[in-house]
Structure formats: structure tokens, C-alpha cells
C-alpha positions, -999 to +999 in steps of 0.1 A: +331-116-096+299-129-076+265-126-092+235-127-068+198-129-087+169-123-068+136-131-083+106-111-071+071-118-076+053-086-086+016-081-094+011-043-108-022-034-120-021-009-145-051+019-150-063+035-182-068+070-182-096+065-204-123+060-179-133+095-168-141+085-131-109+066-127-087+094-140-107+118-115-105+095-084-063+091-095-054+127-095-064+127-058-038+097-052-007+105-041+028+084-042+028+055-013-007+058-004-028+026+009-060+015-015-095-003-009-125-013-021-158-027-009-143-063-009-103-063-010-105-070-043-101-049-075-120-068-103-156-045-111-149-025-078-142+015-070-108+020-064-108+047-037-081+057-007-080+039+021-094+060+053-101+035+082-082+017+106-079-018+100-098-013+065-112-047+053-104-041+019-074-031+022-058-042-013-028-024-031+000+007-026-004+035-054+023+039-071+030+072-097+038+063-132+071+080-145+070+063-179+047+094-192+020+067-204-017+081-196-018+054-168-010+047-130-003+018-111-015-002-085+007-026-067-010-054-050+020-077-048+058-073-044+075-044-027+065-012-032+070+022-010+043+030+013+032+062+030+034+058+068+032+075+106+038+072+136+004+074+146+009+039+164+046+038+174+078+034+160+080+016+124+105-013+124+117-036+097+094-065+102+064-047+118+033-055+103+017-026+081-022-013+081-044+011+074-049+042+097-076+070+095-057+092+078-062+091+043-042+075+024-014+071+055-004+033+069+007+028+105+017+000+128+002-027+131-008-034+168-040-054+173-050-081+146-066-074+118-059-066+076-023-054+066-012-042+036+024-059+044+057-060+065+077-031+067+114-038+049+127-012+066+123+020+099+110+048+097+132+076+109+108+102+110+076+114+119+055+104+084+074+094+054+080+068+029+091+033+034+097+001+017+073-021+025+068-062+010+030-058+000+013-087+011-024-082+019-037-107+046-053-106+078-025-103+106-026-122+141-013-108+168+008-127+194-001-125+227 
């Protein structure tokens, strides 16, 4: 019998329920949907859904908690599924991931500019989930 271990690096941020304005902002959050803040980064920041193209701080996927904990969970590093469209072409594995104006929703990355992370796999319908390797950075495109 052959054993294969893979060993993934995973950064989840967990929330408390217990701050009143972060519960309220995380009922609105749905499974796969992009985050930002003001810088990119979550340390003293409002966590909101990402709404702009290209969004600057573009910075983790939400993910639901199914542990029944009073908590959600961010994940800014790893792989994580991610709420997607078509809005900018056919998702391939590989393609780089953004931020569309849709709330919530990623798309393709076609001009440079901040992605969330590189798709892991298509997308084989219109809008949908997909696994995606989170890695927030700014993307360059080839010419």
C-alpha cells in the first residue's frame, strides 16, 4: 500500500460572535465569498464584502462554520472554495482569481492587479463554487 502526505499551509482566522457588529456584518456573508478591508489586512480593521474590481484589500475567502461554535472563519491562506462568474470569461485551473463588482462574487483575472488566488480547478457553469489556492498578492499580467 502507497501512502502520499501532503502538507498544507493554512491560515484561518476565527471570529467571535461576541462582538455585536461583527456578528451583524457575518450574517450577511455567505459561503465562498471574497473579503476586504481598508488595507488588505485584518488586524484592527472592518471586515466587510468585497464589492470592487480589483479591490486593493482584497484579503481572505469566508468560509461557514459547521462545527456549531458561535464563530465563522476567515481563510486568508490555504485552499478554500470561492464564489465565482463568468463575468470575465471562462474559469480555468490556473487562472488567476479577483474581485468583481458583484458582492461578494470573484472572476477572472484579466488585467494586473490584487487576486485573492489561483483557481485549482474550472468552472463549469455560469456562477458557482470553486476551489481555489488563496494567496493574496498583486498579479502581473503577461503581455
Amino acid at each position: 500500500m502507497k501512502y502520499i502526505f501532503c502538507f498544507i499551509q493554512l491560515t484561518i482566522v476565527y471570529i467571535s460572535y461576541s462582538q455585536g457588529d461583527i456578528k451583524r456584518n457575518f450574517e450577511s456573508f455567505k459561503q465562498g465569498y471574497l473579503l476586504s478591508t481598508e488595507t488588505g489586512r485584518f488586524e484592527n480593521q472592518s471586515v466587510e464584502i468585497s464589492n470592487k474590481a480589483y479591490d486593493d484589500g482584497l484579503f481572505a475567502v469566508f468560509c461557514e462554520n459547521s462545527s456549531g461554535l458561535k464563530s465563522e472563519t476567515m481563510v486568508s491562506k490555504g485552499i478554500a472554495e470561492v464564489r465565482v462568474n463568468k463575468i470575465n470569461g471562462q474559469i480555468k485551473k490556473g487562472d488567476p482569481i479577483t474581485s468583481s463588482t458583484i458582492n461578494g462574487i470573484g472572476m477572472k483575472a484579466t488585467i494586473s492587479g490584487t487576486i485573492i488566488g489561483f483557481a485549482l480547478e474550472e468552472l463549469t457553469s455560469n456562477e458557482g463554487l470553486i476551489k481555489v489556492r488563496i494567496q493574496p498578492s498583486y498579479y502581473k499580467q503577461e503581455k
